[in-house]
N, C-alpha and C positions, 0 to 999 in steps of 0.2 A: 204704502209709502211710495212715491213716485220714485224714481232711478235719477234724477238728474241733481246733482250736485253743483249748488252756486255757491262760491268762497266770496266772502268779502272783507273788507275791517272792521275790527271791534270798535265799539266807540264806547263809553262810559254806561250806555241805559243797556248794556250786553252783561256786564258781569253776574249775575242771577243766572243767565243760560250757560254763561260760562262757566262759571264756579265749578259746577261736577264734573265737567271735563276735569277741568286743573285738577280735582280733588283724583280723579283716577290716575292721571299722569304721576302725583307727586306720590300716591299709592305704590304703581308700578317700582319707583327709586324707594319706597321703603320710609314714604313721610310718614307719619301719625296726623289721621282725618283731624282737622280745625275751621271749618267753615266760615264762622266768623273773620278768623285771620287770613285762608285765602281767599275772600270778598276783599277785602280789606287792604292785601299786596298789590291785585289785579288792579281794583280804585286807585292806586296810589301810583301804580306804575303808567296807566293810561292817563290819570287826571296832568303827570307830570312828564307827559308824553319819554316818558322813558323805556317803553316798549312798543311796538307794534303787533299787535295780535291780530290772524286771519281767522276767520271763526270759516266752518264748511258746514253749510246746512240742507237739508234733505227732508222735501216732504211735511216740511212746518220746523223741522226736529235739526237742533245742534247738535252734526254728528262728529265734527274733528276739529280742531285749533293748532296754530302754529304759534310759537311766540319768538318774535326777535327783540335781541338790544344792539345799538349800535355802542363799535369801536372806530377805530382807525390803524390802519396799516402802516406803518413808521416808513419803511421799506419803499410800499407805493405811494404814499403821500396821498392816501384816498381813503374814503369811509369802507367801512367791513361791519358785514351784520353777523354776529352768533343766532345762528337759528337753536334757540336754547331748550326750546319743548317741542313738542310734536304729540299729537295724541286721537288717536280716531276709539272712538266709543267700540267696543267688539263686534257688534252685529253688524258695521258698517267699513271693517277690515276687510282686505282684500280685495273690494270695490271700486278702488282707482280715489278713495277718499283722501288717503295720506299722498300719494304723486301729487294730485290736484293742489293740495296743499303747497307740497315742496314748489313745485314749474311755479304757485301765483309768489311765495318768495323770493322765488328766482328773477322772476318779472317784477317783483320790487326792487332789489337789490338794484337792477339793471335802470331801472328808473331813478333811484338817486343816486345816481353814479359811480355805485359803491365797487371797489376792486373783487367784492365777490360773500360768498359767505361759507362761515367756518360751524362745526357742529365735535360735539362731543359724543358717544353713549355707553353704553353698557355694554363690557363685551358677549352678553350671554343675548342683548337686544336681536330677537328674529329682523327689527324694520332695516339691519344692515343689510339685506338684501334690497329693499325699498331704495335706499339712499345708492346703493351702486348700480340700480337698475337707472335710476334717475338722472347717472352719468355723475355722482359725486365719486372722489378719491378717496381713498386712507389714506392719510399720513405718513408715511415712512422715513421721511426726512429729518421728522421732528418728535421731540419727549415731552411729554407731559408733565409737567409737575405743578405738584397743587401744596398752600401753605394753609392749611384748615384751623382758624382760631378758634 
């Protein structure tokens, strides 16, 4: 497998390569495997351009994806993307797979003029070192609160 890593966008004829990624990610949070259904979110969220997915590929082989949604910043009166997934296949951690990912979000965000982007994780998640190595911040400002129906 070659070493060099190209990110680019998903488009609609990706989610097949995708899918087991997502399926590993949503693993990781503790989803229950549904293939059908995650084909089928990814389809809906691409067809209805309501997410932007970076796929990172290596060698022939889909090794990482990022997914964003976009918000907006009340505050800055400017777009904000939630970088909401992040996920590098294991064999292909620690290789500069998941930065590559983060820096080409970052280089989107900056391309649609967006005030910046915001991320959530796990606090047991090791890629918090990723994300500060990356030059991202924690939060300390602000709480979290979530209303789960």
């Amino acid at each position: 497998m070659s070493d060099t890593v190209s990110i680019r966008r998903a488009t609609s004829s990706d989610v097949d390569r995708l899918q087991p990624l997502y399926a590993g990610y949503r693993a990781f949070y503790r989803g229950a495997p549904d293939p059908e259904a995650e084909r089928r979110f990814l389809t809906e969220r691409l067809a209805r351009d309501e997410s932007v997915i970076f796929l990172a590929e290596r060698g022939g082989a889909t090794v990482g994806f990022t997914q964003l949604y976009p918000t907006f910043s009340s505050v800055a009166m400017r777009p904000l993307w939630i970088l909401n997934d992040l996920f590098v296949v294991p064999a292909a951690r620690r290789s500069g797979v998941g930065a590559g990912l983060l820096r080409r979000a970052k280089e989107f965000a900056r391309e649609t003029g967006a005030e910046g982007l915001v991320l959530e994780t796990a606090v047991d998640n090791p890629a918090q070192r990723l994300y500060e190595a990356e030059g991202w911040a924690r939060d300390t400002a602000f709480l979290h609160y979530e209303l789960l129906l």
